[in-house]
C-alpha positions in Angstrom: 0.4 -1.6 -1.5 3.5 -3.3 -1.1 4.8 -6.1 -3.0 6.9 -9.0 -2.8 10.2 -8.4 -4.2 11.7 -9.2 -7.3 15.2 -11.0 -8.2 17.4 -9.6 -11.3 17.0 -12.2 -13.6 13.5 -12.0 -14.0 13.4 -8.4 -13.0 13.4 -6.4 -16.8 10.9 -8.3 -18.0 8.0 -8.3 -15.1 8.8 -4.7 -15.1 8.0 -4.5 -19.1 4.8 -7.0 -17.4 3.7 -4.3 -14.8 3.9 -1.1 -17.3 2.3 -3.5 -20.0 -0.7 -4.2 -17.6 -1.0 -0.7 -17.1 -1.7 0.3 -20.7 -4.0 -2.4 -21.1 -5.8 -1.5 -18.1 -5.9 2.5 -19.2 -6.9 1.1 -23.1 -9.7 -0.9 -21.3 -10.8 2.1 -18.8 -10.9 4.6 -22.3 -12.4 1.9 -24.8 -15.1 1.3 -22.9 -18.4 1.8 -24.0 -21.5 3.0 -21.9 -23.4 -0.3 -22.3 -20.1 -2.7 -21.0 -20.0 0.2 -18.2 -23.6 -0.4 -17.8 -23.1 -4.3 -17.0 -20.2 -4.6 -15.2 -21.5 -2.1 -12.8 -24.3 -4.9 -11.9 -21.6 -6.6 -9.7 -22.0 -3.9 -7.5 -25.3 -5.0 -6.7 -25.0 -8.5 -5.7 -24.7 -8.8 -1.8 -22.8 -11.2 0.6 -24.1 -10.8 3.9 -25.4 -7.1 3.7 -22.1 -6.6 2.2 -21.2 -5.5 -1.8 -18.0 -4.8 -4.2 -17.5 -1.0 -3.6 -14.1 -0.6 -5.6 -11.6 -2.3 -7.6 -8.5 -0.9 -8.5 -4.9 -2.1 -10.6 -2.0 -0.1 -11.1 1.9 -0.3 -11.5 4.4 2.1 -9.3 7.9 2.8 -8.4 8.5 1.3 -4.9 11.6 1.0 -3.1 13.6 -2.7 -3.7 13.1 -3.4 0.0 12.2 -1.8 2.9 15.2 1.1 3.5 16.5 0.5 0.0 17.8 3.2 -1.9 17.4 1.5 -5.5 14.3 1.4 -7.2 12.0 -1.3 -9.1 8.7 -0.9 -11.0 5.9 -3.2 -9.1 2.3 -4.0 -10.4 -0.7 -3.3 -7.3 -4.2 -3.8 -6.4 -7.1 -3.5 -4.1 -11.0 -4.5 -3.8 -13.2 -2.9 -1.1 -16.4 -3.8 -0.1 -19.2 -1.6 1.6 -22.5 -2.1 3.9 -25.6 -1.9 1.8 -26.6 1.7 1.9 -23.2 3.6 2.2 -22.4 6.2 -0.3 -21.6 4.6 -3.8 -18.3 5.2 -5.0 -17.2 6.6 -1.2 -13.3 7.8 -1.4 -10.7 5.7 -0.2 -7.1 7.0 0.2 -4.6 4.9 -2.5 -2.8 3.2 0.8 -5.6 1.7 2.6 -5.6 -1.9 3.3 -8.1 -3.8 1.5 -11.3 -3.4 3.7 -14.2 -4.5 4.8 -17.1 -2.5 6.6 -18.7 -3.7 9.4 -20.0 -1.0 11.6 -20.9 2.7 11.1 -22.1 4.7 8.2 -20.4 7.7 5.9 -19.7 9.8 9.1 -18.2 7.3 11.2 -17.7 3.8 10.2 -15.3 0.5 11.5 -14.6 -3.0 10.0 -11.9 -5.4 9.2 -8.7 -4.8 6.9 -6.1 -7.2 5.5 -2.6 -6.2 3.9 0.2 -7.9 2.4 3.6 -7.5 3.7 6.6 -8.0 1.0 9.0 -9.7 2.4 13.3 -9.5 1.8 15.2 -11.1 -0.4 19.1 -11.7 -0.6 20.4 -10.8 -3.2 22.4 -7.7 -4.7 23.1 -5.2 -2.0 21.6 -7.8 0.5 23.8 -10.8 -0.5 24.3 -12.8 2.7 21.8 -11.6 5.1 18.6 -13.9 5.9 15.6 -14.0 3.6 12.8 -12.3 5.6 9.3 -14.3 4.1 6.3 -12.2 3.2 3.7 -11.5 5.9 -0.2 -11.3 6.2 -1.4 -8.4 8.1 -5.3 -8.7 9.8 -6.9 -6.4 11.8 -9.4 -3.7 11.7 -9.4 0.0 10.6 -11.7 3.0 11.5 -12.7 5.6 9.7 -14.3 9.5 10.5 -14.8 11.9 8.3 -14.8 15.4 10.6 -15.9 17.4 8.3 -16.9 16.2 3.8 -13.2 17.2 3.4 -11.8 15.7 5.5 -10.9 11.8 6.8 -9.0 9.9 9.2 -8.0 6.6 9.0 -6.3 4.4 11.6 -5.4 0.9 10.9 -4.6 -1.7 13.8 -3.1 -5.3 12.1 -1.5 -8.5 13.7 1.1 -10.1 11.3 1.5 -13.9 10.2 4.4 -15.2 8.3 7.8 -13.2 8.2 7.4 -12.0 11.3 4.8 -12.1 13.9 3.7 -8.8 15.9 1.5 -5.9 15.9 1.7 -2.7 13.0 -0.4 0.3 12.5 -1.2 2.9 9.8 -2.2 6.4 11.2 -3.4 9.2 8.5 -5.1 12.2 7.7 -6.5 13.7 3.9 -7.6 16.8 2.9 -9.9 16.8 0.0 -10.6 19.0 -2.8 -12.7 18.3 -5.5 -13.3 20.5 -8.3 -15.4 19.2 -11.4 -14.0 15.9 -12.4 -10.6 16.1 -10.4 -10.5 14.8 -7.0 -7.3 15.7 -5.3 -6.1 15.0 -1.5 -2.9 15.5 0.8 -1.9 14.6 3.8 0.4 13.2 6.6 1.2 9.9 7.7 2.6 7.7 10.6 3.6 4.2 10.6 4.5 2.0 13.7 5.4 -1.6 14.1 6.2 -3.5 17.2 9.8 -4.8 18.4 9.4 -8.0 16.4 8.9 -6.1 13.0 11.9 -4.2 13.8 14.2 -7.3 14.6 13.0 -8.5 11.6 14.0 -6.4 8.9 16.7 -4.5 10.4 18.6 -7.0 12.4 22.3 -8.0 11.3 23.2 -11.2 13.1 27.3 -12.0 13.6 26.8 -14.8 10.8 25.1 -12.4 8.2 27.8 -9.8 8.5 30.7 -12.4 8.4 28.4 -13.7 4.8 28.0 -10.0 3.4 30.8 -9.2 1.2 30.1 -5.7 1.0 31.8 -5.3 4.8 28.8 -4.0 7.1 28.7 -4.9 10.5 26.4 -7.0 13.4 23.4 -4.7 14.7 20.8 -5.8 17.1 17.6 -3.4 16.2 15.5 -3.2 19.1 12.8 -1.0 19.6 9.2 0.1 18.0 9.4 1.2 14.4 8.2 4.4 13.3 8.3 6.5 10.2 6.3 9.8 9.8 5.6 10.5 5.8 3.1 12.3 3.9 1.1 11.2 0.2 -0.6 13.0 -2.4 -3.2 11.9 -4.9 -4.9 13.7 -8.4 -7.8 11.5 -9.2 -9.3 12.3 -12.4 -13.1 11.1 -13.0 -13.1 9.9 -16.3 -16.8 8.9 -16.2 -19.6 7.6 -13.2 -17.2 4.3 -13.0 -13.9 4.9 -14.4 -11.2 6.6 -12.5 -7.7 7.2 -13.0 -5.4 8.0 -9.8 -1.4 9.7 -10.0 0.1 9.4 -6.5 2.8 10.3 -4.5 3.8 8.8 -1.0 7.1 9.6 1.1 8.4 8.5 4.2 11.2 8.5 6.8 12.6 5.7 8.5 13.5 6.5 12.1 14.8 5.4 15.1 17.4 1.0 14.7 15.7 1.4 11.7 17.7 4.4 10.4 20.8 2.9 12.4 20.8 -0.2 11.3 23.6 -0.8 8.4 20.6 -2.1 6.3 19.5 0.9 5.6 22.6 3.6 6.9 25.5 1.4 4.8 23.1 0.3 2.2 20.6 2.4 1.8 18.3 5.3 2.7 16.2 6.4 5.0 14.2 8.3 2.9 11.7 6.2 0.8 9.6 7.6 -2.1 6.8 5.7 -4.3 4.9 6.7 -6.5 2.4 4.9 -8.8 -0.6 5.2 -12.0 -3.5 3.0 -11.3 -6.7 2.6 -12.6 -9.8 2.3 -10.7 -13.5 1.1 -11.0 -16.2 1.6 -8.8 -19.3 -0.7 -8.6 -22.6 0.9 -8.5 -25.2 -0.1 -5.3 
């Protein structure tokens, strides 16, 4: 998931933070004992509205510095999910979806609402004298169909509030194998934002380029956004509750995106991440 960015002063230490919170989290996950398993799991049970915790999970990657960066940072991340009483405990969730909500729909088919957090841009280093872009909030909804018990698709549908205001959406596919207590998946991905997104972050405005001492020039992205990409997950079961997840995620920035001296002058437009998390799921 992404996260907001981080300056240089700070940055050494909340990296030592996020690797830190990681260990603790991984100490917790193989310290604990059947009985503390035993209660926390009760949370699973308590019901909003038809609705309980299904998942929780916190973890600590290498992401990009910004979107089309080409330097790297360590960043701490998180999600919660929540199920409909009566859906499959522990159901499996790809490392990349939004934080969710179900609504509608059981195992086979299934809809509801989904929220993300969209880092924002900061200007400093390679980005000195270009416009801060704030953080956004993505809503929307998300649907998910599982064609065959190997298989899911995913589509994600969210309307943005903050740095930028406009539509994106999140299109995947996993394959799943699971073999005694690994659970391991693949598969493609396709991202798309709306014109608005891509002004956003991409833009160069006559006033940023005259600012920017590392001589790139005006650009005017226009124009959806769109990277294809592809991720890959090893989950390893450690018990009914505890899990721990390795991923992989890659994608490529296409289109005023790839042109735009943000990412051609000063970066790349091929982005990796890859991340160590820890996960618990709740039982029903």
């Amino acid at each position: 998931m992404p996260t907001a960015p981080l300056s240089n002063a700070p940055r050494r230490p909340k990296r030592l933070s996020c690797v830190g919170a990681l260990a603790v989290s991984a100490s917790v996950l193989v310290g604990a004992s059947a009985a503390d398993a035993q209660d926390l799991s009760q949370l699973g049970s308590i019901e909003v509205f038809g609705w309980r915790l299904s998942n929780a999970r916190l973890g600590a990657g290498v992401v990009p510095d910004y979107l089309g960066s080409n330097d790297y940072r360590f960043a701490p991340s998180g999600s919660v999910s929540f199920a409909r009483k009566g859906e499959e405990q522990g159901a499996w969730g790809a490392p990349d979806d939004g934080v969710s909500v179900g609504l509608v729909g059981r195992q086979a088919l299934s809809a509801g609402v989904v929220g993300r957090w969209r880092s924002g841009r900061g200007d400093e280093d390679d980005l000195r004298g270009l416009e801060k872009v704030d953080g956004a909030i993505e809503a929307g909804g998300f649907v998910n169909w599982w064609p065959a018990d190997w298989l899911r698709v995913r589509s994600e549908a969210r309307y943005a509030f903050g740095g930028y205001e406009g539509w994106a959406a999140d299109f995947g596919a996993d394959a799943l194998l699971r073999t005694g207590r690994w659970v391991l998946s693949a598969g493609p991905r396709l991202g798309w934002a709306d014109n608005n997104f891509t002004a956003a972050y991409f833009s160069v405005s006559p006033t940023d380029a005259a600012r920017s001492p590392l001589g790139i020039h005006a650009f005017a992205a226009d124009g959806s956004f769109w990277y294809p990409g592809a991720l890959a997950s090893a989950e390893y079961r450690v018990s009914r509750f505890w899990s721990v997840t390795a991923v992989g995620q890659y994608r490529h920035l296409t289109g005023d995106a790839a042109n735009s001296p943000i990412v051609a002058d000063l970066g790349s437009d091929s982005q990796f991440r890859a991340s160590l998390s820890v996960t618990y799921a709740f039982a029903p």
